[in-house]
VEXDREN-2710 file (C-alpha; in Angstrom, 1 decimal):
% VEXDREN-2710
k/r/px/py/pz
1/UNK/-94.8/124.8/-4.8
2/UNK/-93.9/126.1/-1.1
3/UNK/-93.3/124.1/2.1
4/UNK/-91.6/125.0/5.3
5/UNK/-87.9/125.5/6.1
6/UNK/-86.7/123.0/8.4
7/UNK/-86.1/125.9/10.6
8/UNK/-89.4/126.8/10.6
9/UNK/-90.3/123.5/11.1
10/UNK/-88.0/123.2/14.0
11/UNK/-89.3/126.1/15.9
12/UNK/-93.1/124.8/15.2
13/UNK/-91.7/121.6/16.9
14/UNK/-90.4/122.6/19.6
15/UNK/-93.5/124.9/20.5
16/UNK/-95.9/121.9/20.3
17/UNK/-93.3/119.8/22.5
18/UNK/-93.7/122.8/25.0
19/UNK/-97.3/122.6/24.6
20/UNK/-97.8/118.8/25.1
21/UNK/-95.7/118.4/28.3
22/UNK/-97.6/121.4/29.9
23/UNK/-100.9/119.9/29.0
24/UNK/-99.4/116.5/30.2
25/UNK/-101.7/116.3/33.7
26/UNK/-105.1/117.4/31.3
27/UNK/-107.4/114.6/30.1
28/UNK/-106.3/113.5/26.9
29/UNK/-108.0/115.0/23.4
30/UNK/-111.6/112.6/22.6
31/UNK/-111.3/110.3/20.0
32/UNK/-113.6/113.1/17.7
33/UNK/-110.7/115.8/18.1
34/UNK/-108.1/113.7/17.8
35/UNK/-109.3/112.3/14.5
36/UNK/-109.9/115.9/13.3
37/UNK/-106.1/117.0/13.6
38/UNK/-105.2/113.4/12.0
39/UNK/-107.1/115.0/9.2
40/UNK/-106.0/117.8/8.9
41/UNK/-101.7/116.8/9.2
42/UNK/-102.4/114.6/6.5
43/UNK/-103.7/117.3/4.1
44/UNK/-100.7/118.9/4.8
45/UNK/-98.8/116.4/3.7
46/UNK/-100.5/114.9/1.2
47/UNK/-100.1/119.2/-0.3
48/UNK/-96.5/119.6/0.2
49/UNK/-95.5/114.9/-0.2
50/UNK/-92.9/115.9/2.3
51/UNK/-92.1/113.4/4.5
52/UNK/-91.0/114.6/8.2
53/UNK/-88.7/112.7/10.3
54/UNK/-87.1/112.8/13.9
55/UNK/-83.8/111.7/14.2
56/UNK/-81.8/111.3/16.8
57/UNK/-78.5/112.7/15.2
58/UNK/-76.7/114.9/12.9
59/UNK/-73.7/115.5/15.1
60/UNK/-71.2/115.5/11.9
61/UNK/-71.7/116.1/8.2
62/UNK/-73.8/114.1/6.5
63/UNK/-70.1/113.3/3.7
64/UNK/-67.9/110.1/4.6
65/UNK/-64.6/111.6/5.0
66/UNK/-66.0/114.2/7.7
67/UNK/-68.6/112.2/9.0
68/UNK/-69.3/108.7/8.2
69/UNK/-71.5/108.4/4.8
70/UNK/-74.5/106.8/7.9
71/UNK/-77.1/110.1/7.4
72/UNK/-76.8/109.8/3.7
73/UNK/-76.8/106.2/3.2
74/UNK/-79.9/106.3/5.9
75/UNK/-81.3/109.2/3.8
76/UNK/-81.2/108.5/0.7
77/UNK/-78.4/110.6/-0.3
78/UNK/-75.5/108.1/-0.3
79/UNK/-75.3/105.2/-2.3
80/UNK/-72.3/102.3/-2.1
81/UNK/-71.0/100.3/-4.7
82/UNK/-72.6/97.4/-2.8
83/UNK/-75.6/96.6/-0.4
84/UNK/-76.8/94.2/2.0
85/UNK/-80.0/92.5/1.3
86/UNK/-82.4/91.5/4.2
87/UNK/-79.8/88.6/4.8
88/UNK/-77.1/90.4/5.4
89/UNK/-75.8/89.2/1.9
90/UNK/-74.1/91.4/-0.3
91/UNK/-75.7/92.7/-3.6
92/UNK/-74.9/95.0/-6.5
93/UNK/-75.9/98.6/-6.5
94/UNK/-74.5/101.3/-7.9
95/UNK/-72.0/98.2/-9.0
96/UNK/-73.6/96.0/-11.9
97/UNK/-71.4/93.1/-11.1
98/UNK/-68.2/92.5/-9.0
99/UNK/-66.3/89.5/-9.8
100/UNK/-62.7/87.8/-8.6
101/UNK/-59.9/87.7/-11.3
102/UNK/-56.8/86.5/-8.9
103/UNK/-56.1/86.4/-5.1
104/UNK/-55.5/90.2/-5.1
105/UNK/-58.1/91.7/-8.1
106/UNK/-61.6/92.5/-7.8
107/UNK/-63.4/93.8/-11.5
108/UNK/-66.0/96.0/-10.8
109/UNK/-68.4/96.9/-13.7
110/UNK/-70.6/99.6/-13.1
111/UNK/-74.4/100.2/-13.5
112/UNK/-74.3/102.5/-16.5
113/UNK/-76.4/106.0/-16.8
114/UNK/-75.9/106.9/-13.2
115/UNK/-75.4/110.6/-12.8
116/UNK/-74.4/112.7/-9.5
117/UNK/-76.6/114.8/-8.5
118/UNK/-75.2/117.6/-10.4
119/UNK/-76.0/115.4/-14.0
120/UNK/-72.4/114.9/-13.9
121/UNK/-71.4/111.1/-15.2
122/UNK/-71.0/108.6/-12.8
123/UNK/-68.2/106.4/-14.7
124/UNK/-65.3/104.6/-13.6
125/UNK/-62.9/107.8/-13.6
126/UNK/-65.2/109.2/-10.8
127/UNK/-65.4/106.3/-8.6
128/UNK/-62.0/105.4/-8.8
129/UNK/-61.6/109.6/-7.6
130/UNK/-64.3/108.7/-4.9
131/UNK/-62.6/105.7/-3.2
132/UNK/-59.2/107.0/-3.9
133/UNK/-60.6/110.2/-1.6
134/UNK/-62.4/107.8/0.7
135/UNK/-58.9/105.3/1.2
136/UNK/-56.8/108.7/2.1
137/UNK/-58.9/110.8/4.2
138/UNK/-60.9/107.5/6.3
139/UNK/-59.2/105.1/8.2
140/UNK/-62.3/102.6/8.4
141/UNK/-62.6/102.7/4.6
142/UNK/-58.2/102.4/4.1
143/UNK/-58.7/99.4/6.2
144/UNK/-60.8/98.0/5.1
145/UNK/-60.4/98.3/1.3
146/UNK/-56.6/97.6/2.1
147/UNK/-56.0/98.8/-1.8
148/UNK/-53.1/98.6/-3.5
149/UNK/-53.9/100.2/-6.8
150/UNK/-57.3/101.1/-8.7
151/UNK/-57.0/100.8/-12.2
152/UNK/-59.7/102.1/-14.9
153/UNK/-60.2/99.8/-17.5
154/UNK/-63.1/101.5/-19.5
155/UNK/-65.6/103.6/-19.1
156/UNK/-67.8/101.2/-16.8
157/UNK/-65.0/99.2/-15.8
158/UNK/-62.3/99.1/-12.8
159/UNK/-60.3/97.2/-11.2
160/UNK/-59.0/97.3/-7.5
161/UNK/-56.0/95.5/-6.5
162/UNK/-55.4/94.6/-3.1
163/UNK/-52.3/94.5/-1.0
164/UNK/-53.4/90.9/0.8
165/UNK/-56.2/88.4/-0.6
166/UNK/-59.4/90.8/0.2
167/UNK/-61.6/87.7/0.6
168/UNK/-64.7/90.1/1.9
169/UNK/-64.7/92.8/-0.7
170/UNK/-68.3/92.4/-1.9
171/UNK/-69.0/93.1/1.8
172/UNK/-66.7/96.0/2.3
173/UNK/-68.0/97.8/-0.7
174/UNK/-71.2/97.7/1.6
175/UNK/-69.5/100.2/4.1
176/UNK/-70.8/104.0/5.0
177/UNK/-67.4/105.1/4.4
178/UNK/-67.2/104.2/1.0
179/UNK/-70.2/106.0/-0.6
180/UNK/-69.7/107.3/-4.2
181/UNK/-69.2/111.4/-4.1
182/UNK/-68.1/113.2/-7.0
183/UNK/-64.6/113.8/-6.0
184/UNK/-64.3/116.3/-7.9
185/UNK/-66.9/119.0/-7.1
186/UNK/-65.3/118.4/-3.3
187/UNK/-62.1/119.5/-4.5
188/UNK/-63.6/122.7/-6.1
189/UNK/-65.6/123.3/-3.4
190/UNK/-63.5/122.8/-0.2
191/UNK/-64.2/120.0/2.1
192/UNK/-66.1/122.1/4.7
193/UNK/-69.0/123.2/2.4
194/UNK/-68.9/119.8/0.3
195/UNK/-69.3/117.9/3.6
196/UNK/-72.8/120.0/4.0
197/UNK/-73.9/119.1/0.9
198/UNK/-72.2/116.5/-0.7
199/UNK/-73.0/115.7/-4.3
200/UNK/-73.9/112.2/-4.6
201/UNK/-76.0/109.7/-6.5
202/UNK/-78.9/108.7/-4.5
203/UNK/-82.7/109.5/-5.1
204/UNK/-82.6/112.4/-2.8
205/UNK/-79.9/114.8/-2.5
206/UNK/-79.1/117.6/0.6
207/UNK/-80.2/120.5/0.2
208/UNK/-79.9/122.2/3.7
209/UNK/-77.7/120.7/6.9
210/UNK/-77.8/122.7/10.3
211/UNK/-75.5/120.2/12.1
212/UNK/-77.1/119.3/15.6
213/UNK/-80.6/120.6/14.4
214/UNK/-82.0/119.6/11.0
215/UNK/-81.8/118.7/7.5
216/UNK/-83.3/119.3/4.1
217/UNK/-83.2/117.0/1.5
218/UNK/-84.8/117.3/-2.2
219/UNK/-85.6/114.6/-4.6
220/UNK/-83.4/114.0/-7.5
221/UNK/-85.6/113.6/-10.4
222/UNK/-82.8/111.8/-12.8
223/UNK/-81.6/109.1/-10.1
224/UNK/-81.1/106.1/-12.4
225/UNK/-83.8/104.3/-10.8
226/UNK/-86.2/106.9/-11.7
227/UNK/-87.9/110.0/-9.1
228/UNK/-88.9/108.6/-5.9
229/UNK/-92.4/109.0/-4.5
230/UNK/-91.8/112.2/-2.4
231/UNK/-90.7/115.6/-3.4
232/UNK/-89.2/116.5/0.0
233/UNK/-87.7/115.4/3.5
234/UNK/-87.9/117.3/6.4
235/UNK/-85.3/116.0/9.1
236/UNK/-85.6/117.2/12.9
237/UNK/-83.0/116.4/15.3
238/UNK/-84.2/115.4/18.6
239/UNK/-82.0/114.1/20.7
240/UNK/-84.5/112.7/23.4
241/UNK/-86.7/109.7/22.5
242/UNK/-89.6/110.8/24.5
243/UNK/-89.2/114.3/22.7
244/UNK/-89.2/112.0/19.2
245/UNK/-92.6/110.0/20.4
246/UNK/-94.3/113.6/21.0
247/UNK/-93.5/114.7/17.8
248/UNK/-95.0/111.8/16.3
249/UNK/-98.0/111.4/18.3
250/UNK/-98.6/115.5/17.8
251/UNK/-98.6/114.9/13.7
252/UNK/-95.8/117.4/13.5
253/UNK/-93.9/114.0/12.0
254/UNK/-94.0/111.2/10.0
255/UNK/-91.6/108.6/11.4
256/UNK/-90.1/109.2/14.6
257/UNK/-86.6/106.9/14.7
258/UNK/-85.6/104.7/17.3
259/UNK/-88.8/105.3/19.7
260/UNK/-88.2/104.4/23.4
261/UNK/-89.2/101.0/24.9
262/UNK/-91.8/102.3/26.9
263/UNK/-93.6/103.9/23.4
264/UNK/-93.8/101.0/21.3
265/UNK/-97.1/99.6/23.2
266/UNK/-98.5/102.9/22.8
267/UNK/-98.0/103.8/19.6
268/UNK/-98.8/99.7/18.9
269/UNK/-102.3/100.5/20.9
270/UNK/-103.0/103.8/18.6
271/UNK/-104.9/103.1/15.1
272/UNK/-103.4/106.1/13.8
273/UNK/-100.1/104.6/14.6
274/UNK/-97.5/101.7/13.9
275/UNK/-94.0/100.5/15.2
276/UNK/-92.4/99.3/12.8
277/UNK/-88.8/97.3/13.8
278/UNK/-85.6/96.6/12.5
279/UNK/-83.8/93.2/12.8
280/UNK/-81.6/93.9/16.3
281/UNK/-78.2/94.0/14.9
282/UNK/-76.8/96.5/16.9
283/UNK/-75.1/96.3/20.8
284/UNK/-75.3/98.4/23.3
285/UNK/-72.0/97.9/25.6
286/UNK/-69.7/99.6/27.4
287/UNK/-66.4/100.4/26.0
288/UNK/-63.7/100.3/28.7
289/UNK/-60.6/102.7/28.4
290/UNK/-57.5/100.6/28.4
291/UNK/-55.2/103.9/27.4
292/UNK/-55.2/104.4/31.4
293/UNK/-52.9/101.8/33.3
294/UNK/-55.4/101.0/35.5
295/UNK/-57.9/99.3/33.1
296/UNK/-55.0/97.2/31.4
297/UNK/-55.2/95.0/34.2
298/UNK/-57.4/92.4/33.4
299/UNK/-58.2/91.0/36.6
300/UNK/-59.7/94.7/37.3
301/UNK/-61.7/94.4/34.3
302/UNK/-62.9/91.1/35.3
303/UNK/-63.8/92.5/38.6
304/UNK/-65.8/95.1/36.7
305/UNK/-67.7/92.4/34.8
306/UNK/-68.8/90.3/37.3
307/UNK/-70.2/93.2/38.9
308/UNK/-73.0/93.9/36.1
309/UNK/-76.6/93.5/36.8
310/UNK/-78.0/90.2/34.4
311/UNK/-78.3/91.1/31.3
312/UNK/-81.9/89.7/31.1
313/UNK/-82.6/91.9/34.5
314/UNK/-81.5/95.1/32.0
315/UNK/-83.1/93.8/28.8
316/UNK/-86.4/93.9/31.4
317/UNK/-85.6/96.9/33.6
318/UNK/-84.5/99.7/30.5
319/UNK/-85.9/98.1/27.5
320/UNK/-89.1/96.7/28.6
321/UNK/-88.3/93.4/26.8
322/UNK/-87.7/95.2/23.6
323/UNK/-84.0/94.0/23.1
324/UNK/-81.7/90.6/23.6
325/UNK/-79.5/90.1/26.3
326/UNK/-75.9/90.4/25.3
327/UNK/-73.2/87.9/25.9
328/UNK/-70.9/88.9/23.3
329/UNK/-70.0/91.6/20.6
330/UNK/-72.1/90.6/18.2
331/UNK/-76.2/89.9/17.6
332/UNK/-77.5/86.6/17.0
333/UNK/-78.8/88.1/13.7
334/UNK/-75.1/88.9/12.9
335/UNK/-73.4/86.0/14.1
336/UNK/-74.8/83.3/15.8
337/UNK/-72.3/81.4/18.6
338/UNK/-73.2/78.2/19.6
339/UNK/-72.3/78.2/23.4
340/UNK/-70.5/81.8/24.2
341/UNK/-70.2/83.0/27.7
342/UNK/-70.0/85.9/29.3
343/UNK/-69.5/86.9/33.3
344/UNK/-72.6/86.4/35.3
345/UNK/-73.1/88.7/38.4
346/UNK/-71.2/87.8/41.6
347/UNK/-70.7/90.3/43.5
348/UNK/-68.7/88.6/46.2
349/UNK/-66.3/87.0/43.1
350/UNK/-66.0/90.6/42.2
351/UNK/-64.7/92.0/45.5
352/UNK/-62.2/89.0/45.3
353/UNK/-61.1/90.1/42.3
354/UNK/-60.6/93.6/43.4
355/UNK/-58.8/92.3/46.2
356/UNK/-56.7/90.5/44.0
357/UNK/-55.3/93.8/41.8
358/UNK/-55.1/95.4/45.0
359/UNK/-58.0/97.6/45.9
360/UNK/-59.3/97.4/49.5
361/UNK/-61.4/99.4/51.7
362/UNK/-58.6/100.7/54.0
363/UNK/-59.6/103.4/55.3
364/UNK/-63.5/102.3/56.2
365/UNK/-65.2/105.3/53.8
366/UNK/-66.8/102.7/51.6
367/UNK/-64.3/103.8/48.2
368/UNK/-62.1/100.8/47.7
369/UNK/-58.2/102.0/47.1
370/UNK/-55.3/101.2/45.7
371/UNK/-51.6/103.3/47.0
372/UNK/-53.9/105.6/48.4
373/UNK/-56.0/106.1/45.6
374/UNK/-59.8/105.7/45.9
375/UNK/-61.0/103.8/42.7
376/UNK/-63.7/106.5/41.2
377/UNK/-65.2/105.7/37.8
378/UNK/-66.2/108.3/35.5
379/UNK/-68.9/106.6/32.4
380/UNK/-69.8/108.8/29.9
381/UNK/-73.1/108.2/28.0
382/UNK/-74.9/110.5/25.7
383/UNK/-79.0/111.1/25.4
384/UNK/-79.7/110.0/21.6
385/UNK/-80.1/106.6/23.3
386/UNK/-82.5/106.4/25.3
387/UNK/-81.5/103.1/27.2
388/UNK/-77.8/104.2/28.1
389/UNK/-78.3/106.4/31.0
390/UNK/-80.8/104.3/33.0
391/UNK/-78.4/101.1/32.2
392/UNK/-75.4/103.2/33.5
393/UNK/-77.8/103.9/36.8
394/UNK/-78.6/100.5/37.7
395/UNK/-74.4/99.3/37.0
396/UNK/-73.7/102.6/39.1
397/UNK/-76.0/100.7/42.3
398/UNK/-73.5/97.5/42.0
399/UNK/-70.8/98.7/41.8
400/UNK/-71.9/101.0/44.7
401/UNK/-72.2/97.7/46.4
402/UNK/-68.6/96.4/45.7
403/UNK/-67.0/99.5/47.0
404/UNK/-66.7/101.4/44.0
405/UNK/-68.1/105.2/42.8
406/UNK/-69.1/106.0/39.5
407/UNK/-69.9/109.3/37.9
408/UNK/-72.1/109.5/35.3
409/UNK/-71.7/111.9/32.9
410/UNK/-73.9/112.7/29.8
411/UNK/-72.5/114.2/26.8
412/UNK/-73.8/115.3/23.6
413/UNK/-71.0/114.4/20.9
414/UNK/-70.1/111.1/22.3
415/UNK/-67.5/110.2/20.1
416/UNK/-65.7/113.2/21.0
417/UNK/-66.0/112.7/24.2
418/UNK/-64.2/109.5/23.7
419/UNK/-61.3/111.1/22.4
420/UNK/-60.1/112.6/25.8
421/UNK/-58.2/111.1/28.2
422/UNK/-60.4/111.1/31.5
423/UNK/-63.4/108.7/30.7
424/UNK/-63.1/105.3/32.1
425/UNK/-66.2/103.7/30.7
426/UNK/-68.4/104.2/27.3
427/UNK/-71.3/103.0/26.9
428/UNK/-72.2/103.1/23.3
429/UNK/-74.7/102.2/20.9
430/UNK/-73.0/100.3/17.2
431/UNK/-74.6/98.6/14.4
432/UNK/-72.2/95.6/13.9
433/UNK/-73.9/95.0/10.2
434/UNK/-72.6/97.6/8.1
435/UNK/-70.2/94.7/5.8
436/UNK/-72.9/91.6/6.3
437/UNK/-69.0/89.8/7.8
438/UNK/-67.9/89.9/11.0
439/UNK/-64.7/90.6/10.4
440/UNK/-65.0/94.3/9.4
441/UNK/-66.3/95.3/12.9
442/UNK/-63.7/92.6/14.9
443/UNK/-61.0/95.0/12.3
444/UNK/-62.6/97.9/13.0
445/UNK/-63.0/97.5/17.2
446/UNK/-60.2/95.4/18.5
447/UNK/-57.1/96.0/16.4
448/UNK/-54.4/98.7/17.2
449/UNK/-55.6/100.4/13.9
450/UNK/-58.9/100.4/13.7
451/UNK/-60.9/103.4/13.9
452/UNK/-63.4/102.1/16.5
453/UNK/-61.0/100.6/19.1
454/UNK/-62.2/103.9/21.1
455/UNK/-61.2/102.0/24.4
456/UNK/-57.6/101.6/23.3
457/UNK/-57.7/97.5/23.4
458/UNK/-54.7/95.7/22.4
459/UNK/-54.0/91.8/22.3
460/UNK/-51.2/90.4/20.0
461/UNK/-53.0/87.2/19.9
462/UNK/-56.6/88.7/19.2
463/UNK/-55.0/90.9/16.3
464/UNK/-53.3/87.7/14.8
465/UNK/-56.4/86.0/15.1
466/UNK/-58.4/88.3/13.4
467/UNK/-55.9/88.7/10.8
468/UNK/-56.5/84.9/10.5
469/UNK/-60.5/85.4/9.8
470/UNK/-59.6/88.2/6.9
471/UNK/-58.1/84.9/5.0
472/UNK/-60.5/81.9/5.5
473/UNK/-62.4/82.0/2.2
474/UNK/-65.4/79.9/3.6
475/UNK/-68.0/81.9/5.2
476/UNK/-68.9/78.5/7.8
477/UNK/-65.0/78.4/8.8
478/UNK/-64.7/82.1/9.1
479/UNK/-68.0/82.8/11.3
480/UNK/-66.4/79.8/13.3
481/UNK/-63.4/81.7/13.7
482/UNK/-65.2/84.9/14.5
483/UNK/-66.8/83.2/17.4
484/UNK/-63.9/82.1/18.6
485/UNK/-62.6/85.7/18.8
486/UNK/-65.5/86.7/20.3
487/UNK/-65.4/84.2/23.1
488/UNK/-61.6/85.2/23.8
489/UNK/-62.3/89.1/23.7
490/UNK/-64.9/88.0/26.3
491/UNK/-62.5/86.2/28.4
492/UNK/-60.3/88.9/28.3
493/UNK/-62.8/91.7/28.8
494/UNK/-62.0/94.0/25.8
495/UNK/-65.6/95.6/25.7
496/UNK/-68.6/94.6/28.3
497/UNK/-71.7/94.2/25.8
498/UNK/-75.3/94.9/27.7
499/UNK/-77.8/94.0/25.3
500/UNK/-79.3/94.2/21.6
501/UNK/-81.8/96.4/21.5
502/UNK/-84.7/96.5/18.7
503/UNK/-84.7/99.7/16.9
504/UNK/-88.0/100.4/16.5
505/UNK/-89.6/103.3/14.4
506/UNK/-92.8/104.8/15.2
507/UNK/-94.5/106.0/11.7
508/UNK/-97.6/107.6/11.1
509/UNK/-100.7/105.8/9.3
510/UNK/-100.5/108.1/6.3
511/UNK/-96.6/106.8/5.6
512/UNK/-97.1/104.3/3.2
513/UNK/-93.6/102.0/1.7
514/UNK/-92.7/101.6/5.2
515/UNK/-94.9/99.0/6.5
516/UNK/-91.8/96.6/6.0
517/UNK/-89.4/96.0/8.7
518/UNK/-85.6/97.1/6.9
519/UNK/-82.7/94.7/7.3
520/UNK/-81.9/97.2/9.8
521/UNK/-81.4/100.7/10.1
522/UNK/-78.7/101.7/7.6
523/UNK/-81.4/101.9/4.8
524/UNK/-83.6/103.7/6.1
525/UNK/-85.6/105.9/3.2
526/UNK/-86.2/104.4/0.0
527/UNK/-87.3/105.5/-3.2
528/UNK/-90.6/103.8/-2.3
529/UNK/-91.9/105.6/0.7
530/UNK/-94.8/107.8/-0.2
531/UNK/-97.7/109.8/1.7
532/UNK/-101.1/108.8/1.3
END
């Protein structure tokens, strides 16, 4: 049986994007027409059962230790020892059980007749290779897993020894970074071609990556849950929404991922159409860089916080009431904090404030300074997410007002972009679920090792603190904690969250499997989702 190449796919794509925005001013198709094409897509697709996504990113490989282990666990590449079920709660996957055996010992016993996806054994030789390559090539996954030793006991048992009481290691076996590869075939094959198509365990398996552009994924007919429904994915990258919601409503795809705002009521109002959303567990916020002297004085953050728009104005003005107003790191859906505050707009506090760390309009041009210097802003933000640009637009008229310029400058690889020296605000999209605990992203964000503290934020008594939450064994007293970090990393203005948006996917009426909102995003195509 033949189907296209994603390349061929691509360029089809992007001809019928040209097509649609030219025709844009014409009358749209009749309801006859319209229903013909319908037709015809889904013979197509029922032919080839190839189900054709647009995604918004592919910006590094698809393998955990060069990328993150997100595309294959949202694929159906990658699986993880553990998983989060639609509370958040962590379950066994490729794991049969995990149980405690002292302060510092976790037994793992594995689901038995798992095989990679090149029939090789998945026992507990390999995944003791897998995290053991996972712990020395990923900060996240080292820091989380915090291992001391991993010790095979038999051929479907292990044992991981930690260097501290690991209280949340059902939960961090739950985390992109710690997806089962056979360690093996990546050391015969070189990490540069292994991260392109890593050889995993899930009921699809990569088949062709074109980083930036698309990705070709097969179905593995031995997965140990048996052959999925479809023989074939076909992913796009498109990294502009509107770009994503024409592919969909042209039939050239299937799902179209994270639609913008202003397409869910259209794609709600067409019978050939659904939206289907995600619980809202991820914020949108604005990472401030705190590696530049200037943004380690607080009072200048403050300043640059009391000078943001509502966030209920936002949630309105970009999202079109698809999204929560933030007030802190987290979601409600992730952590729920009774009485948390954030800075409400005052414009006139925040010119006090600038006063106060020294900025003033000396010279009458408009630009506050400080010794001369005029304080200019440059905020990166990147196009996969549709709401980040127009947010930075209506912060950029504020803090117009207060005397200060921002540049705004879009970037395609934003986390690269976040590793040079020049940026002074990031606004950034980040699930906050991926452990089902809070304290894997607090870890992960606002500690002087973890790999998402992009803005540099250090506070001895925030890092203590969290270091606290890691030991409280009950959930109650260590969510209580959390929200007390998150209230002081308010206070202290390590981050600037905006909102939480809903991540909505438009699908097509022929997808069927999919008619169920997922926990959220990170699973994202099951076994399950078949063409009708």
């Amino acid at each position: 049986m033949q189907h296209r190449t994603s390349s061929q796919r691509i360029l089809m794509l992007v001809g019928i994007i040209m097509l649609l925005l030219l025709a844009a001013c014409t009358p749209p198709a009749t309801t006859e027409t319209a229903d013909s094409s319908s037709s015809a897509e889904q013979g197509a697709d029922a032919a080839t059962n190839t189900l054709s996504i647009a995604a918004p990113f592919l910006s590094t490989p698809p393998e955990p230790i060069l990328g993150s282990g997100w595309y294959a666990v949202q694929w159906g590449a990658g699986e993880t020892l553990m998983r989060l079920d639609d509370s958040f709660t962590p379950v066994p996957w490729l794991a049969n059980d995990l149980s405690q055996l002292d302060d510092l010992s976790w037994e793992i016993k594995l689901r038995p007749d798992v095989t990679f996806h090149d029939g090789t054994a998945v026992d507990a030789e390999a995944i003791k290779a897998s995290l053991t390559r996972a712990i020395e090539n990923s900060g996240t996954a080292a820091l989380l897993l915090d291992a001391q030793d991993i010790t095979v006991v038999d051929e479907l048992t292990l044992i991981i020894t930690t260097n501290t009481p690991n209280l949340r290691m059902p939960g961090v076996l739950t985390e992109p970074t710690t997806v089962i590869v056979n360690a093996a075939a990546a050391a015969e094959q070189g990490d540069e071609q292994f991260g392109l198509k890593p050889v995993m365990t899930g009921p699809f398996m990569f088949e062709e990556v074109i980083l930036s552009q698309s990705a070709s994924l097969g179905r593995y007919q031995d997965h140990w849950n048996g052959a999925a429904a479809l023989e074939a994915i076909e992913v796009a990258i498109l990294a502009d929404s509107d770009a994503r919601m024409l592919a969909l409503q042209s039939g050239e795809v299937d799902i179209a991922v994270d639609i913008p705002p202003e397409s869910v009521a259209v794609a709600e109002a067409d019978d050939s159409l659904a939206v289907v959303k995600a619980q809202p567990v991820a914020t949108i916020f604005m990472y401030i860089n705190q590696n530049k002297a200037q943004w380690q004085d607080a009072t200048l953050r403050q300043a640059l916080a009391m000078a943001i728009p509502s966030r209920e104005t936002l949630v309105t003005a970009v999202l079109r009431e698809q999204g929560i107003a933030g007030v802190g790191p987290f979601s409600p859906a992730v952590l729920a904090c009774d009485g948390l505050q954030a800075s409400e707009m005052d414009l006139s506090q925040a010119e006090q404030l600038l006063a106060e760390a020294g900025y003033s309009d000396s010279d009458g041009d408009g630009v506050v300074e400080k010794d001369g210097e005029p304080l200019t802003i440059m905020a990166l933000t990147y196009p996969q997410r549709a709401a980040l640009t127009p947010s930075a637009e209506i912060i950029q008229a504020n803090l117009q007002e207060i005397g200060v310029e921002m540049e705004i400058r879009s970037v395609e690889d934003i986390n690269a972009a976040l590793t040079e020296p020049d940026w002074d605000l990031g606004f950034y999209f980040n699930n906050m679920a991926s452990t089902g605990d809070p304290y894997g992203s607090l870890a992960n964000f606002y500690t002087a090792d973890g790999a998402a503290n992009r803005g540099g934020y250090l506070n001895e008594s925030v890092e203590a603190a969290i270091a606290e939450v890691r030991d409280i064994a009950d959930l109650g007293e260590r969510r209580a904690k959390a929200c007390e970090i998150s209230q002081t990393l308010m206070d202290d203005v390590a981050i600037v969250p905006l909102f939480y948006p809903f991540y909505s996917y438009g699908v097509r009426a022929q997808v069927s499997g999919f008619d169920q909102s997922p926990a959220f995003f990170l699973y994202f195509v099951t076994p399950e989702i078949s063409l009708q």
